[in-house]
C-alpha distance (Angstrom), angle and dihedral (degrees) to the residues before:
residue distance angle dihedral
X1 . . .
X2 4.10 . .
X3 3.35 110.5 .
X4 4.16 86.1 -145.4
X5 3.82 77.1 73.1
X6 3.63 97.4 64.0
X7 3.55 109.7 106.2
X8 4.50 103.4 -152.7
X9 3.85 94.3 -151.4
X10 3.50 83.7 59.7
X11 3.75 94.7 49.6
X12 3.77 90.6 46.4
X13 3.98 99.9 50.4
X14 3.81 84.3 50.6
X15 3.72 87.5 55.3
X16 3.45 102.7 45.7
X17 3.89 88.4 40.4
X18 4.16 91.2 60.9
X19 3.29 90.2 41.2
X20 3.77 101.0 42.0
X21 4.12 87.2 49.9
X22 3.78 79.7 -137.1
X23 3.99 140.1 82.8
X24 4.07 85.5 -164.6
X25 3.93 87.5 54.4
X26 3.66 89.5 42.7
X27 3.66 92.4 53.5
X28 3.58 90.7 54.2
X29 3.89 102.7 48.3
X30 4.03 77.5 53.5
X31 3.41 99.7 51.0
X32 4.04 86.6 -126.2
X33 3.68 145.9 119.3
X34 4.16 117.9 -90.8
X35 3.95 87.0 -117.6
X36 3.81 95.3 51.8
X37 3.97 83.1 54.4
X38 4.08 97.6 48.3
X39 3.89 81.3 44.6
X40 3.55 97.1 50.3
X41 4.26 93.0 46.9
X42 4.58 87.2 51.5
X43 4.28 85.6 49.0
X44 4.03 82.2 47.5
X45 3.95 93.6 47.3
X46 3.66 91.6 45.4
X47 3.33 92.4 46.7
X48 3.57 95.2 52.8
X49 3.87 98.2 31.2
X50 3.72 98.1 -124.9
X51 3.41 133.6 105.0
X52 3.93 98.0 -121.8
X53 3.82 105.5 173.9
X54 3.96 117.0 36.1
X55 3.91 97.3 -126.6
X56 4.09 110.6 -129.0
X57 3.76 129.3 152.6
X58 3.85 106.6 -95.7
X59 4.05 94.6 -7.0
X60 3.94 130.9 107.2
X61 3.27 112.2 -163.4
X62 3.97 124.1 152.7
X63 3.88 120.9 -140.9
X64 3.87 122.7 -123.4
X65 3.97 88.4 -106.0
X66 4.00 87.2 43.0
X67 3.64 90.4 49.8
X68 3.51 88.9 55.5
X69 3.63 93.7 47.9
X70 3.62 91.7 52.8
X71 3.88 102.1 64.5
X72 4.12 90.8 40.1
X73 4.26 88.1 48.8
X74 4.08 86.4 47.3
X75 3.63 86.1 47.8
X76 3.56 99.8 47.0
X77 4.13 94.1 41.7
X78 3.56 91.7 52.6
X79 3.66 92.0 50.2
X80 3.79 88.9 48.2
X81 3.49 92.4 57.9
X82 3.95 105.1 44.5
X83 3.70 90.4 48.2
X84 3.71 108.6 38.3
X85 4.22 112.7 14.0
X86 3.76 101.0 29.2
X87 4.18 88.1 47.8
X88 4.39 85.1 -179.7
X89 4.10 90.9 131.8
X90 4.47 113.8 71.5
X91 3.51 103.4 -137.9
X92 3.26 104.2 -118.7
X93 3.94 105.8 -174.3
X94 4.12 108.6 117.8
X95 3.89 111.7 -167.9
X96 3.88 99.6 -166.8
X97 3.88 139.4 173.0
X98 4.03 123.6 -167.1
X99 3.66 135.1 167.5
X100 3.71 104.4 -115.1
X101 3.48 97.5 -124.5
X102 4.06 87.6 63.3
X103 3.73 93.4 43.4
X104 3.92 96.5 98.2
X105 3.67 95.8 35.9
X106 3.63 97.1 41.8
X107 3.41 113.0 11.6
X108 3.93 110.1 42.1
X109 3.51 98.6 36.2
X110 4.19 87.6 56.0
X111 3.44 85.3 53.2
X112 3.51 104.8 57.6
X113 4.05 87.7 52.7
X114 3.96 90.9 62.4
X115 4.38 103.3 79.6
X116 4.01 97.3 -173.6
X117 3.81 113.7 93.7
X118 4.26 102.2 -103.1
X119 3.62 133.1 -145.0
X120 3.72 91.3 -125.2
X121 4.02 121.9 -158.4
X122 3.87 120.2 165.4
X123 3.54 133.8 -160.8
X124 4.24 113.0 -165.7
X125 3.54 109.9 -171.5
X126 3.94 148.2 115.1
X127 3.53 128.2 -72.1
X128 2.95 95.5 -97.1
X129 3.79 97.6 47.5
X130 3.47 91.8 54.2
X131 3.43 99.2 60.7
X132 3.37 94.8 49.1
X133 4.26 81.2 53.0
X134 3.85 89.7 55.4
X135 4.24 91.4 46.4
X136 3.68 96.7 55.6
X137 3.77 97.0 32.9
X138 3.62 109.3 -112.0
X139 3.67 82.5 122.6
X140 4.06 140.5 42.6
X141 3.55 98.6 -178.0
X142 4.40 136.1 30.1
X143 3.21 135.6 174.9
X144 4.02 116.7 -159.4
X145 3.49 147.1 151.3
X146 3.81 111.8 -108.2
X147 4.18 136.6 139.0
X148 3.70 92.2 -117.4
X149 3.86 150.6 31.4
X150 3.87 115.0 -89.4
X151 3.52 113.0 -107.7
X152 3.61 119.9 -120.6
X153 3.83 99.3 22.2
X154 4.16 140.2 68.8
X155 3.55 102.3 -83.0
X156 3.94 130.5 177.7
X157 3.64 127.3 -174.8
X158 3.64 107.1 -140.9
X159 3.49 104.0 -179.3
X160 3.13 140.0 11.4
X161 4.24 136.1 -157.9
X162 3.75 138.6 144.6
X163 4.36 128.3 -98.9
X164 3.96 109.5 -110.7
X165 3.25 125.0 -175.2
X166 3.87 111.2 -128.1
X167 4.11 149.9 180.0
X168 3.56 145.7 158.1
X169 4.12 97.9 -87.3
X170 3.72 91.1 43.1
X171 4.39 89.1 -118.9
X172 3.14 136.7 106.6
X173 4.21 106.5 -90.2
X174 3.66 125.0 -160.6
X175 3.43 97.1 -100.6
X176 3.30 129.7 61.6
X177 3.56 129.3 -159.4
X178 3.87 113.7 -155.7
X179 4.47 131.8 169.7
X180 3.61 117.3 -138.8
X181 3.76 146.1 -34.4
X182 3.55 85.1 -67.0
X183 4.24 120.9 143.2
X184 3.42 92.7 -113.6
X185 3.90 92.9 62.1
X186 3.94 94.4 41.4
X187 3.91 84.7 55.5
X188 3.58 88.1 53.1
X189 3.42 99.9 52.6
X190 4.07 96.2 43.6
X191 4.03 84.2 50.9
X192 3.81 88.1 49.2
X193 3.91 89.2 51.2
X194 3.23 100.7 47.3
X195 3.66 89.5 50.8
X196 3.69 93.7 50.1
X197 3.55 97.4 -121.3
X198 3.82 123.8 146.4
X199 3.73 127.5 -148.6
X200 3.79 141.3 162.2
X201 4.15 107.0 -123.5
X202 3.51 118.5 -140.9
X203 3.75 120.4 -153.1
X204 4.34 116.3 -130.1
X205 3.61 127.7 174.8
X206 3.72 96.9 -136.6
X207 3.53 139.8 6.3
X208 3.81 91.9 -103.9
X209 3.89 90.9 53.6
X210 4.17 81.7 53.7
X211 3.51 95.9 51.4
X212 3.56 93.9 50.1
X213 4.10 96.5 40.1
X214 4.14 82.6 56.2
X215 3.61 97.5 41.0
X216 4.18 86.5 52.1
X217 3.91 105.4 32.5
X218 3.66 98.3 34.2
X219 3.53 98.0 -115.1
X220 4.08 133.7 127.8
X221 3.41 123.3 -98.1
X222 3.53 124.9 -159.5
X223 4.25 110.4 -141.1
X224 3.90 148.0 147.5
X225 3.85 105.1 -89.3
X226 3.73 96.5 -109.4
X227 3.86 94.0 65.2
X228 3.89 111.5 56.2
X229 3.86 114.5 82.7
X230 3.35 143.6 -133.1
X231 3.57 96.6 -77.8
X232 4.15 96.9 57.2
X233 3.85 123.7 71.1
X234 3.51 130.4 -149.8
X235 3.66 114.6 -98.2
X236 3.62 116.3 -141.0
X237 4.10 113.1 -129.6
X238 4.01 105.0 171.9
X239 3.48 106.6 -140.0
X240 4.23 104.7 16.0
X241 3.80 96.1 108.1
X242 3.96 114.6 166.5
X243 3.70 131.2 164.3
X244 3.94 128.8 -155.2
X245 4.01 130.1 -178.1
X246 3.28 134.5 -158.6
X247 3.89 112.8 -114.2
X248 3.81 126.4 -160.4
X249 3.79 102.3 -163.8
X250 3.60 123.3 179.6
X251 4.10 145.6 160.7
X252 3.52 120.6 -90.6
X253 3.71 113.7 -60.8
X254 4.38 93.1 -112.3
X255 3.86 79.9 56.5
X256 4.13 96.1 62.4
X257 3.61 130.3 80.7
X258 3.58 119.2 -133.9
X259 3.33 106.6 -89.0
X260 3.90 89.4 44.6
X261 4.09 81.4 69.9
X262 3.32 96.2 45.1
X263 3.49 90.1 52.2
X264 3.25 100.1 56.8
X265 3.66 93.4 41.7
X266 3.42 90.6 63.2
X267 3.42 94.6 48.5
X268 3.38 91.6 61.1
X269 3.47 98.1 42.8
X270 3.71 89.6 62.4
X271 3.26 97.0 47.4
X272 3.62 94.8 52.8
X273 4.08 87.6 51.8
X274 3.92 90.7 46.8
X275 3.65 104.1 45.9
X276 3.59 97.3 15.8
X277 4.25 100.2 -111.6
X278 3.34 146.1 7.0
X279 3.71 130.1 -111.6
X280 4.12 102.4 -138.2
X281 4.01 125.6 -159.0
X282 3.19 126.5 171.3
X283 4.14 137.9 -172.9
């Protein structure tokens, strides 16, 4: 029994016959002949692999199995309809993932834009995490830092900036405080090499984390441009040039609810009133 087998005309004749009392009735409500409605209730039975009605000349009478079948069809119809044809309820559910360094900037302020109560779930995690959140489907949506478009879903960079290396005296400290494995690190380091300079790297979780170790130990932090604060100046490395964009990645567009659009509609609308466009890719 494969329920991509089930014709729903059938199912609905059936309904309205039982609860009609009558297959003439039936046929009417349907706009159908009385045949098409006997025929459609055997292609149900077979279907299911009950006997559902007990077949007598000029009597309607459901079986204990069809009776059965009756309330769980009604059920199942009525659900069909409220959640798929009638389409009056937004769906509000919002599976997300954002590098926590964007979540204020990107995340929050999105948020606050969307007025119907969401069914919120958020994923906080690295770059790479996050796209490994999107893959198996924990996720419909991210926003991360990364050089590239992800392959294999919509992406859009929506902003764009370059890595700088920053902390509070504006030089170079001893210590430097770095984030993951990430290309922008490893390009540090082989610039750092080649220019014979020796520091001690210090492992964050996030850029924010960086920021804040630099800002209170005195050390440099390497981070996109939009994280550092006030309190941390840019120090200048002739020669160490890296770029970053922000990427809004998500599954196909049938694969998002509602609000996931809307999200990142507004996200791009934003964007394109901050910086003036967005730069669109998609896989």
């Amino acid at each position: 029994m494969k329920i991509e087998n089930l014709n729903l005309a059938s199912l609905k004749y059936f309904i309205d016959t039982i609860e009609s009392g009558s297959f003439t009735e039936a046929a009417s409500i349907n706009r159908v002949t009385r045949p098409a409605i006997s025929q459609a209730i055997r292609r149900l039975e077979e279907w299911a692999g009950i006997e559902i009605i007990k077949h007598q000349k000029n009597s309607l009478e459901l079986t204990d199995e069809g009776r059965n079948f009756y309330r769980r069809a009604k059920l199942s119809y009525q659900n069909f309809q409220d959640n798929l044809l009638l389409g009056s309820q937004l769906d509000t559910t919002l599976n997300v993932g954002c590098s926590s360094s964007l979540i204020d900037q990107y995340l929050i302020t999105t948020l606050k834009k969307i007025k119907h109560t969401v069914k919120l779930h958020v994923q906080v995690g690295s770059s790479t995490q996050l796209k490994g959140f999107l893959e198996n489907g924990s996720i419909n949506v991210a926003v991360f830092v990364d050089s590239e478009a992800t392959p294999g879903f919509e992406s859009s960079v929506i902003s764009k900036g370059k890595f700088r290396v920053f902390s509070k005296s504006g030089k170079l400290e001893n210590t430097l405080v770095v984030t993951e494995d990430r290309p922008e690190v490893n390009v540090l380091r082989n610039y750092l090499t080649k220019q014979k300079i020796s520091v001690d790297l210090m492992r964050a979780e996030s850029w924010s984390l960086a920021t804040k170790l630099a800002e209170t130990l005195g050390a440099s932090c390497l981070a996109p441009e939009f994280v550092p604060n006030r309190r941390l100046k840019k120090v200048h490395l002739s020669g160490f040039h890296q770029k970053y964009n922000v990427i809004l990645a998500n599954r196909r567009s049938e694969l998002l609810s509602e609000t996931e659009i809307k999200f990142c509609n507004l996200m791009r609308a934003r964007v394109r009133e901050q910086f003036g466009g967005v730069v669109a890719s998609k896989n």
